[in-house]
DOKOL-908577 format. One record per residue: residue number from 1; y, z, x of N, C-alpha, C in turn. Coordinates in nm, 3 decimals. Layout:
BEGIN
k, nc2, nc3, nc1, cac2, cac3, cac1, cc2, cc3, cc1
NUM, Y, Z, X, Y, Z, X, Y, Z, X
...
! end
This chain:
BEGIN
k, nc2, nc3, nc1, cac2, cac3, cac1, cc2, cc3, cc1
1, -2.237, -1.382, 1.510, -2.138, -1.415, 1.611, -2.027, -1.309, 1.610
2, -2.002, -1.264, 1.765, -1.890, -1.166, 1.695, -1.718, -1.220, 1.662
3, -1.681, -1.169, 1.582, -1.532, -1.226, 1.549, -1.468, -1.226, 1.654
4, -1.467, -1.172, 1.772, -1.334, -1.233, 1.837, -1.373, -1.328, 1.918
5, -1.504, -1.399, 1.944, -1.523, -1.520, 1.960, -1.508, -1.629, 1.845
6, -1.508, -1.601, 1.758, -1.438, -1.710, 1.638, -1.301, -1.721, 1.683
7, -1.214, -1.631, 1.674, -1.071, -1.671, 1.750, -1.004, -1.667, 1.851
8, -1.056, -1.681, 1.974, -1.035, -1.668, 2.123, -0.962, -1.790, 2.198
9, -1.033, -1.873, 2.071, -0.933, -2.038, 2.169, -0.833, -2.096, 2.018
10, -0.775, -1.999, 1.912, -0.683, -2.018, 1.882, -0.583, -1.946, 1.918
11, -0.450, -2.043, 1.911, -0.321, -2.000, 1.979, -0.240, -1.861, 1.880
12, -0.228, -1.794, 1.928, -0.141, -1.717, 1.896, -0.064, -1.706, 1.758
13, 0.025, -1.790, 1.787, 0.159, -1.844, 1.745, 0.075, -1.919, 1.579
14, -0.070, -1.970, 1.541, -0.138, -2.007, 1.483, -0.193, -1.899, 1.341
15, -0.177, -1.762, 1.413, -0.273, -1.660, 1.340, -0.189, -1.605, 1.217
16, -0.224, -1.551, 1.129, -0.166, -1.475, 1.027, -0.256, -1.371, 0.978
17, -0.186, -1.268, 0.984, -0.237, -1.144, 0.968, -0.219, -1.047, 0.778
18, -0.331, -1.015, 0.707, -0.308, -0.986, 0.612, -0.318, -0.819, 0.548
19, -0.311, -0.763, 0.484, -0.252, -0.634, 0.456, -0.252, -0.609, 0.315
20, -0.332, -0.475, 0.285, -0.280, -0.437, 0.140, -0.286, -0.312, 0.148
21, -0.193, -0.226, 0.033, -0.142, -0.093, 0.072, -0.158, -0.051, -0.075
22, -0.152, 0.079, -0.138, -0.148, 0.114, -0.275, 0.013, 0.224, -0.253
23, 0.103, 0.195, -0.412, 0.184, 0.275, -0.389, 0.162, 0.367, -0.521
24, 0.177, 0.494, -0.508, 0.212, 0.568, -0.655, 0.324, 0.613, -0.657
25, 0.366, 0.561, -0.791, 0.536, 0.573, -0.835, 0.543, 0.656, -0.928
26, 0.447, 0.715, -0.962, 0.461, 0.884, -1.009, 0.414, 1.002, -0.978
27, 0.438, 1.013, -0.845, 0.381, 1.110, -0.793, 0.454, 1.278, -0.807
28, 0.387, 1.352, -0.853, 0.472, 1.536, -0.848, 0.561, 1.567, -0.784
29, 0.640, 1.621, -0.807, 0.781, 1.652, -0.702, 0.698, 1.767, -0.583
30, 0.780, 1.801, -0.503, 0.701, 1.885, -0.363, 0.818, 2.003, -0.406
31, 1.002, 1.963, -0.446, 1.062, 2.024, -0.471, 1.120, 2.067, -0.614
32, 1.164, 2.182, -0.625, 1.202, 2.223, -0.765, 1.329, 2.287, -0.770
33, 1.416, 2.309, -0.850, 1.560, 2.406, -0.868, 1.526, 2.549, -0.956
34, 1.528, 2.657, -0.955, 1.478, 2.741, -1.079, 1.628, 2.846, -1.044
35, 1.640, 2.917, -1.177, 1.732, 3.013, -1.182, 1.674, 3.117, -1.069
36, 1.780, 3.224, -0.995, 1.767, 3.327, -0.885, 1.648, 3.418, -0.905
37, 1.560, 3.439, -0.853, 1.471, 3.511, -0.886, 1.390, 3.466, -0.962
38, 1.343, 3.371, -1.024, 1.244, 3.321, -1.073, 1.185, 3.180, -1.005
39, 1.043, 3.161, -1.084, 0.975, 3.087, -0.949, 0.981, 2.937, -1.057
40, 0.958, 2.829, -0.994, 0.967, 2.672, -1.042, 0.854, 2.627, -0.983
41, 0.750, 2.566, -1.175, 0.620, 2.514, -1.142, 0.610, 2.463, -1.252
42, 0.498, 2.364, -1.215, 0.448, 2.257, -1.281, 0.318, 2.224, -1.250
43, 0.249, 2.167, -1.360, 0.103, 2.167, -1.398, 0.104, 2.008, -1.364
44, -0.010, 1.968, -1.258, -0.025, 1.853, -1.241, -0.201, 1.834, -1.195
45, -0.226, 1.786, -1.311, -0.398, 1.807, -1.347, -0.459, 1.679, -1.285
46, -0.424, 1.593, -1.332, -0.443, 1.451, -1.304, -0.363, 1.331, -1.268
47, -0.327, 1.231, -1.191, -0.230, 1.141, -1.236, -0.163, 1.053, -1.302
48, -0.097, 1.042, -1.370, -0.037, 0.945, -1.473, 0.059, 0.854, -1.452
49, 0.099, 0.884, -1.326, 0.183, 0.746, -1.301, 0.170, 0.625, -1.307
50, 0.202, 0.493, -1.261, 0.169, 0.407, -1.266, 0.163, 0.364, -1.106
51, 0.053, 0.296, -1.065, -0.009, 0.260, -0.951, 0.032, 0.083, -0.900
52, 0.111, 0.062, -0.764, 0.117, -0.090, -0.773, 0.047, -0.094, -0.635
53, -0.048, -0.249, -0.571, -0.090, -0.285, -0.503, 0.048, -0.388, -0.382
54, 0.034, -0.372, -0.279, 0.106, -0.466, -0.234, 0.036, -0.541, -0.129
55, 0.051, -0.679, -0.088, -0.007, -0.737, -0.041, 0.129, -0.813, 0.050
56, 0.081, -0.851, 0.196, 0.125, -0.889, 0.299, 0.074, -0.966, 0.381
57, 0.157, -1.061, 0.446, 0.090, -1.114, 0.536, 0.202, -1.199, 0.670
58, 0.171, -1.157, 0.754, 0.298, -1.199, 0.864, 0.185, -1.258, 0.987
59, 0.312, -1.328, 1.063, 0.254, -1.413, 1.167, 0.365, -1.344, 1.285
60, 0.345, -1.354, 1.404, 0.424, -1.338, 1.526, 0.546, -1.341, 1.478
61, 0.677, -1.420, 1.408, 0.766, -1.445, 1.404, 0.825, -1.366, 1.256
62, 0.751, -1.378, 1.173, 0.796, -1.361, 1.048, 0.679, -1.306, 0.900
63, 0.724, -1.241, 0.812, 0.712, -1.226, 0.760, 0.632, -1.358, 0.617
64, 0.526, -1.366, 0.650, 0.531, -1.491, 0.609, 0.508, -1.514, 0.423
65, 0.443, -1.404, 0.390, 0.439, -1.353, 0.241, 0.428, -1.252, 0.218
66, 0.482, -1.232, 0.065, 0.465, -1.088, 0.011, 0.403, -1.067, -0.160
67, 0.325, -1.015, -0.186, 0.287, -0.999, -0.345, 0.285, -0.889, -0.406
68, 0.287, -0.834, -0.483, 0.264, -0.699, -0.541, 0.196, -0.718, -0.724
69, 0.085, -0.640, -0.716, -0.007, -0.639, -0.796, 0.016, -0.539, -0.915
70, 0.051, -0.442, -1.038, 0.077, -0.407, -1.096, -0.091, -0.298, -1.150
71, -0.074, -0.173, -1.074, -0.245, -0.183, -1.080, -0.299, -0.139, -0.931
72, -0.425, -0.099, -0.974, -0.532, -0.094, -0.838, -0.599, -0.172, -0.809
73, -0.633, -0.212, -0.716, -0.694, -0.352, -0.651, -0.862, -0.237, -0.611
74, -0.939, -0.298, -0.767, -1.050, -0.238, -0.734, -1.180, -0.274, -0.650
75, -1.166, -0.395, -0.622, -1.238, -0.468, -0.638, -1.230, -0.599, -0.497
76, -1.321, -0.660, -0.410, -1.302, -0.790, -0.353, -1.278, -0.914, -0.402
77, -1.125, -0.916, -0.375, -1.096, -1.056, -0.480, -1.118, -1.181, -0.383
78, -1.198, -1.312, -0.370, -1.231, -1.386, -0.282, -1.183, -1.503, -0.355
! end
């Protein structure tokens, strides 16, 4: 069946919409300061920051929840 016949004769105002995003909070700088004439660099091999998941979910009006996961969301959580 296709999905937008599953929700065609619910109202609007009824639906909630859900969302997940990944943030990295240690990501390499783009910018650097170095003394005149010399150049500013850094070795960035792999990442080591720490990774959070965020999760959302809003309806027409509002914002209706928010979660954040500590971590990568590897996986289908059902």
């Amino acid at each position: 069946m296709n999905p937008y016949e599953k929700v065609k004769n619910i109202e609007a105002e009824n639906l909630v919409f859900l969302d997940e995003m990944g943030v990295l909070l240690g990501l390499t700088r783009s910018h650097a300061r170095s003394y005149y004439g010399s150049i500013a660099y850094d070795f960035s091999l792999f990442y080591r920051g720490q990774k959070v998941t965020v999760f959302g979910a809003i309806s027409l009006t509002k914002v209706v929840g928010l979660m954040t996961l500590n971590g990568s969301m590897d996986r289908i959580c059902i």
